[in-house]
PDB file of N, H, CA, C and O in Angstrom:
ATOM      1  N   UNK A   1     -60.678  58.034  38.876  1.00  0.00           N
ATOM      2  CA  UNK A   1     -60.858  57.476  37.558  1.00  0.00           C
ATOM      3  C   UNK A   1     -62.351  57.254  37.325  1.00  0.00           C
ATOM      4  O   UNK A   1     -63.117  57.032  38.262  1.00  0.00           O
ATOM      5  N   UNK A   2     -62.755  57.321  36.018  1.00  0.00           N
ATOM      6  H   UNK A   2     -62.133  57.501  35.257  1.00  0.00           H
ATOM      7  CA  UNK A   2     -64.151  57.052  35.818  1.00  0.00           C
ATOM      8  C   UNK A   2     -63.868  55.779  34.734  1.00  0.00           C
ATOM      9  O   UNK A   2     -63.152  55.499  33.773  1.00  0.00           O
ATOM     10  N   UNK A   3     -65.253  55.046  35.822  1.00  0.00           N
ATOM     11  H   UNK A   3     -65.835  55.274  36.603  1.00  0.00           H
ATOM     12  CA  UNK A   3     -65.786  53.751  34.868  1.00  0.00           C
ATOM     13  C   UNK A   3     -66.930  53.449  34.187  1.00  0.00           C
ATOM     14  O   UNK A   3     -68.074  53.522  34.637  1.00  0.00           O
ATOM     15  N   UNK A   4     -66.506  53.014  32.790  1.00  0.00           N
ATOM     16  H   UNK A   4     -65.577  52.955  32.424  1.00  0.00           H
ATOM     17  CA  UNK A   4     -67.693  52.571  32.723  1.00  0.00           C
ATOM     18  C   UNK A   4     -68.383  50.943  32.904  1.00  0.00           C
ATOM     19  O   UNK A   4     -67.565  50.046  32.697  1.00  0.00           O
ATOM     20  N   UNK A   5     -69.481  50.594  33.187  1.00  0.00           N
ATOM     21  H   UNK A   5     -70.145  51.322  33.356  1.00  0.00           H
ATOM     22  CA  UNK A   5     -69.574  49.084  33.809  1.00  0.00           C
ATOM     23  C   UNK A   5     -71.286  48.967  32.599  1.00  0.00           C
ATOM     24  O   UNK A   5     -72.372  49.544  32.538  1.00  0.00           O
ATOM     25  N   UNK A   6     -70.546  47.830  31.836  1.00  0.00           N
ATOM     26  H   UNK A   6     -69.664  47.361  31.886  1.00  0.00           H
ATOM     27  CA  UNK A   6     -71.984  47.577  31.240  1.00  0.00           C
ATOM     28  C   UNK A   6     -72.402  46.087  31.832  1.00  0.00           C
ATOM     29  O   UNK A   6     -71.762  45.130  32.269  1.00  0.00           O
ATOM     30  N   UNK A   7     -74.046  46.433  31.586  1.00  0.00           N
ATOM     31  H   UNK A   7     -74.566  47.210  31.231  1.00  0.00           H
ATOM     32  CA  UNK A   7     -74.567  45.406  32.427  1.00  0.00           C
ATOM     33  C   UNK A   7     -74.499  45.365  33.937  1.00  0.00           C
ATOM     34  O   UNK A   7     -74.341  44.350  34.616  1.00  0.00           O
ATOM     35  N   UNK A   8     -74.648  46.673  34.394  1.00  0.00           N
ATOM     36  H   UNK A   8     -74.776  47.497  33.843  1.00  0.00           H
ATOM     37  CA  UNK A   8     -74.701  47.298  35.744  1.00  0.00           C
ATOM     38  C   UNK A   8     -75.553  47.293  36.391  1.00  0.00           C
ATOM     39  O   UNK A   8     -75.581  47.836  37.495  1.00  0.00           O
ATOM     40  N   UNK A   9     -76.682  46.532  35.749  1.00  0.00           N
ATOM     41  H   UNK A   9     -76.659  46.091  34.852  1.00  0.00           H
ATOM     42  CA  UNK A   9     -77.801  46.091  36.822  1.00  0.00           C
ATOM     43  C   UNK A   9     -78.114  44.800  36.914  1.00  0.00           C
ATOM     44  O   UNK A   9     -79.206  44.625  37.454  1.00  0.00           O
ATOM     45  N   UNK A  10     -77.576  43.863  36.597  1.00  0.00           N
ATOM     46  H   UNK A  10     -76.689  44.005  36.158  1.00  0.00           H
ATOM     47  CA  UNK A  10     -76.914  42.826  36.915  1.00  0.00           C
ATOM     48  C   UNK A  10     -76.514  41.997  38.299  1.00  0.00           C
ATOM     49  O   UNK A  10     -76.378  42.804  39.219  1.00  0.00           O
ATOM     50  N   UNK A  11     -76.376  41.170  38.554  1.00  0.00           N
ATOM     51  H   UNK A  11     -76.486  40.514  37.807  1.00  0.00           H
ATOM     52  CA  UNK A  11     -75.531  40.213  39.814  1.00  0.00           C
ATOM     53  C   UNK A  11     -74.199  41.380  40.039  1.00  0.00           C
ATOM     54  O   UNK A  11     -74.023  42.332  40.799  1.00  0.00           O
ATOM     55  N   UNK A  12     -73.478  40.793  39.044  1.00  0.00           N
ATOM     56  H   UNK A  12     -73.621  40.019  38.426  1.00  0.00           H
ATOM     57  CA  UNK A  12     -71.408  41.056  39.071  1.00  0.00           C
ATOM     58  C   UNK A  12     -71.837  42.600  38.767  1.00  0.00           C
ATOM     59  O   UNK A  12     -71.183  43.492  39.308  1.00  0.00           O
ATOM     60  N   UNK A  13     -72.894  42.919  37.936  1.00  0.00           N
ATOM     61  H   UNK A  13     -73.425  42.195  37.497  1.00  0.00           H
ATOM     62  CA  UNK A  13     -72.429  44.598  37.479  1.00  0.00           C
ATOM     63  C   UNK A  13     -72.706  45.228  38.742  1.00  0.00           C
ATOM     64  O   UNK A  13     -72.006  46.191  39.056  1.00  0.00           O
ATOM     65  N   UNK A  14     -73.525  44.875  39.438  1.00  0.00           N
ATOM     66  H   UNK A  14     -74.094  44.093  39.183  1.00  0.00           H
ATOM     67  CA  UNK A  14     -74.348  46.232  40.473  1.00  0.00           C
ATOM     68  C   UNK A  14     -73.313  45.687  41.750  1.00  0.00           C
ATOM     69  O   UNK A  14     -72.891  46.690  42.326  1.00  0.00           O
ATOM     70  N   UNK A  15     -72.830  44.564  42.308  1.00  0.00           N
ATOM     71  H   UNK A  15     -73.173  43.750  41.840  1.00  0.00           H
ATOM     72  CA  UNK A  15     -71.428  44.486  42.907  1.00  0.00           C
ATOM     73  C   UNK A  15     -70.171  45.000  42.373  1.00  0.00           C
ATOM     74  O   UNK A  15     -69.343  45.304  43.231  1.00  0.00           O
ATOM     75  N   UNK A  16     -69.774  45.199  40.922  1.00  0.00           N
ATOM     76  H   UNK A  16     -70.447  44.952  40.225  1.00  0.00           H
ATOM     77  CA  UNK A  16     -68.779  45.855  40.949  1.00  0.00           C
ATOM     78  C   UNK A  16     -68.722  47.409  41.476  1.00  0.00           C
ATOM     79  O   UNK A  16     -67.870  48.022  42.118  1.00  0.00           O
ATOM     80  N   UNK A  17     -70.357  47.887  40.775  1.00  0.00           N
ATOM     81  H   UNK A  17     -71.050  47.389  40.254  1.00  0.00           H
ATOM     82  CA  UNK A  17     -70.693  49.295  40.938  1.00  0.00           C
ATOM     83  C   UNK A  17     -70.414  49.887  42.340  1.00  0.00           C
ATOM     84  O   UNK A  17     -69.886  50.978  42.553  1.00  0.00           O
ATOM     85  N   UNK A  18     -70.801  49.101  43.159  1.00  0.00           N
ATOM     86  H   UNK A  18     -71.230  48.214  42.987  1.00  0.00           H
ATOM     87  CA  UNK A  18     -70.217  48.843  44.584  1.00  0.00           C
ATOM     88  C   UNK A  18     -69.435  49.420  44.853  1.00  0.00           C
ATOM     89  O   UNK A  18     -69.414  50.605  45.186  1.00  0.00           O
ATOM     90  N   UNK A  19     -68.277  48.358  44.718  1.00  0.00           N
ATOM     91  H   UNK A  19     -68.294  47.396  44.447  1.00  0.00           H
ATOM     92  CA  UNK A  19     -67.038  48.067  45.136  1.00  0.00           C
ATOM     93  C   UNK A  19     -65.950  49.065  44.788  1.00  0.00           C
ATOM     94  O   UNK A  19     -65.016  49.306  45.554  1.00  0.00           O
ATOM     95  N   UNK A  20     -66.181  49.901  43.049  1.00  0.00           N
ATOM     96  H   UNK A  20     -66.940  49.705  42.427  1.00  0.00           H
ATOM     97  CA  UNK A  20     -66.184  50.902  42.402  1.00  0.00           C
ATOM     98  C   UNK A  20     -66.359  52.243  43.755  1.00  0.00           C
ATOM     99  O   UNK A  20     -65.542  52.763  44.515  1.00  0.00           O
ATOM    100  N   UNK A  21     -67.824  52.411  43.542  1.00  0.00           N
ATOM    101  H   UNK A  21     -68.487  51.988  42.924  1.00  0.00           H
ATOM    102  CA  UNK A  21     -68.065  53.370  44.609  1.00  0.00           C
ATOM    103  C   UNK A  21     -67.076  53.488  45.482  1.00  0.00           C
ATOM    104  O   UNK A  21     -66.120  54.173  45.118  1.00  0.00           O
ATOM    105  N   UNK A  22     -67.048  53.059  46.425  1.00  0.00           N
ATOM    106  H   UNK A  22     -67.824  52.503  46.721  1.00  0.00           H
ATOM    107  CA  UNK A  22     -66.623  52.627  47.952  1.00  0.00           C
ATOM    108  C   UNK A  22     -65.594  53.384  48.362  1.00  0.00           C
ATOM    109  O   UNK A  22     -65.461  54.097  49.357  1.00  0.00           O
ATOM    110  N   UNK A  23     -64.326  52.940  46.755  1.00  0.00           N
ATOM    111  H   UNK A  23     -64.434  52.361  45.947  1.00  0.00           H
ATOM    112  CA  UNK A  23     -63.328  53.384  46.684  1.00  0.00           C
ATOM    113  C   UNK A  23     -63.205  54.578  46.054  1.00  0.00           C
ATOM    114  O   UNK A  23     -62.178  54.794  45.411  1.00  0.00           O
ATOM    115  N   UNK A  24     -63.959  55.293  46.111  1.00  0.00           N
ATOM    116  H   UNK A  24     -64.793  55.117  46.634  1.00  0.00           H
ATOM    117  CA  UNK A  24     -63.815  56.829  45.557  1.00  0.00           C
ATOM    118  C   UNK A  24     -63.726  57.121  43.898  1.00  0.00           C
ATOM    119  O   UNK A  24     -63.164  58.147  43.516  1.00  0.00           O
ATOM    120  N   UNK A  25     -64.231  56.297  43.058  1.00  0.00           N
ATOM    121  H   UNK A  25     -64.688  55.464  43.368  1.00  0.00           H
ATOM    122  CA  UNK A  25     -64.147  56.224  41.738  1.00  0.00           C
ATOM    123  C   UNK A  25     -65.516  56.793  41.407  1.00  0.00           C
ATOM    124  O   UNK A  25     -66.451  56.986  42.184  1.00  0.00           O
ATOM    125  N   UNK A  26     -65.451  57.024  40.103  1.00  0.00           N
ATOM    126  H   UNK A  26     -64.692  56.868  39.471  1.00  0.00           H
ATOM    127  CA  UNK A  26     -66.438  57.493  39.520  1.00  0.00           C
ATOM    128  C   UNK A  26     -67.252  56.565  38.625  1.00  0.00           C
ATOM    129  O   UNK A  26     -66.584  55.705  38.051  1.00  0.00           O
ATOM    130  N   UNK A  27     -68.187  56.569  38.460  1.00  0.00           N
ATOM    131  H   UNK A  27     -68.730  57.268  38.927  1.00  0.00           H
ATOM    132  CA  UNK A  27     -68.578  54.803  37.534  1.00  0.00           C
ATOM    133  C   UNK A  27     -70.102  55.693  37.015  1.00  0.00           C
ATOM    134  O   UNK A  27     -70.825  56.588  37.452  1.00  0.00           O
ATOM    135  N   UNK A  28     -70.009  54.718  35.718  1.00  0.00           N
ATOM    136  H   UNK A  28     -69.421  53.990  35.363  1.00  0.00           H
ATOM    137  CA  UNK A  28     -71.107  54.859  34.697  1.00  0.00           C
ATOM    138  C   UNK A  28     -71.955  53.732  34.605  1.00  0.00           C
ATOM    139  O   UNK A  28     -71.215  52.827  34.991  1.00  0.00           O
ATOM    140  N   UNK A  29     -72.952  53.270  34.358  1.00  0.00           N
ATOM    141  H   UNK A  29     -73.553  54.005  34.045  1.00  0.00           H
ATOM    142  CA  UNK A  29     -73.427  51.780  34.479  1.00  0.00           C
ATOM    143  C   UNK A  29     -74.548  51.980  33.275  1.00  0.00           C
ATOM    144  O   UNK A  29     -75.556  52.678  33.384  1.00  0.00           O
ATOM    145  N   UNK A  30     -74.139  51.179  32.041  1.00  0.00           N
ATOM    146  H   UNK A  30     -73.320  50.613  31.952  1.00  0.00           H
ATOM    147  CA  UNK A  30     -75.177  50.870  31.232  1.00  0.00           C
ATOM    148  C   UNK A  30     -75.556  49.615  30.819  1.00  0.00           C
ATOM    149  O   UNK A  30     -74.862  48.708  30.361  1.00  0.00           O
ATOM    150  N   UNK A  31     -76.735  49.668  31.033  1.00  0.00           N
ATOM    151  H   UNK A  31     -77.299  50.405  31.405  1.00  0.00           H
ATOM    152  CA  UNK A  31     -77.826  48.261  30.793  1.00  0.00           C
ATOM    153  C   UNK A  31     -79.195  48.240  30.369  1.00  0.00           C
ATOM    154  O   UNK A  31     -79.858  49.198  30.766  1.00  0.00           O
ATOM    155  N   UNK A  32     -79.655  47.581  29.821  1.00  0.00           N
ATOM    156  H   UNK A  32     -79.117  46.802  29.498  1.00  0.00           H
ATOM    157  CA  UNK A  32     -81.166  47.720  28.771  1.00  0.00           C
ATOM    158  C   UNK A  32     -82.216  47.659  29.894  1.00  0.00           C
ATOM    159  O   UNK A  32     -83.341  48.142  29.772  1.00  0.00           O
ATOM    160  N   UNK A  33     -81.650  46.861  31.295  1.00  0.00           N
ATOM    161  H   UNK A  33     -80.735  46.468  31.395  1.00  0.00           H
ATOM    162  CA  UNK A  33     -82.411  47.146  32.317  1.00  0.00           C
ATOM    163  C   UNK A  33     -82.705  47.927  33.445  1.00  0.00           C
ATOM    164  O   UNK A  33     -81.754  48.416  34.054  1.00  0.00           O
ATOM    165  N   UNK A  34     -83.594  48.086  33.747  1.00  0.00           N
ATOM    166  H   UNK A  34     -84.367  47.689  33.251  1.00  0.00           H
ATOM    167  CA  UNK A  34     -83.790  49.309  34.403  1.00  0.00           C
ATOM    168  C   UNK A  34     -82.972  48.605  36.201  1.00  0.00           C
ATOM    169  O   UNK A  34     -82.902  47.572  36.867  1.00  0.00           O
ATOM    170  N   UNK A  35     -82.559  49.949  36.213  1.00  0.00           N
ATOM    171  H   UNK A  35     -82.615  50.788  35.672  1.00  0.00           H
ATOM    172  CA  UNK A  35     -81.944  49.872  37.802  1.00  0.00           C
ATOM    173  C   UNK A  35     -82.865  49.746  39.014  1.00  0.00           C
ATOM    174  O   UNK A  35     -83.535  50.770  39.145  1.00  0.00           O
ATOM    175  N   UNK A  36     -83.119  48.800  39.960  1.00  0.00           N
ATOM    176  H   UNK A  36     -82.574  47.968  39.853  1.00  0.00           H
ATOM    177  CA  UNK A  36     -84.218  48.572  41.518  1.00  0.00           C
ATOM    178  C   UNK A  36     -83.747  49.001  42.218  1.00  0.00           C
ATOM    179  O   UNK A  36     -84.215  49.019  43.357  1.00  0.00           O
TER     180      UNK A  36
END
C-alpha cells in the first residue's frame, strides 16, 4: 500500500515514516520542511 504522511519531517511524521518503511509499504511524506 502507498502512504501518504503529511508533516513527515516532524517528531510523529518521520517515526511513522519509519515504522511505514519497515513494514514493506510504500510512503510519501509532505512537509514545508525540509527533510535532515
Amino acid at each position: 500500500m502507498i502512504y501518504l504522511v503529511t508533516g513527515g519531517a516532524g517528531f510523529l511524521g518521520i517515526n511513522l515514516v519509519r515504522y511505514l518503511l519497515k513494514r514493506g509499504h510504500q510512503v510519501r511524506s509532505l512537509d514545508i520542511a525540509p527533510f535532515d
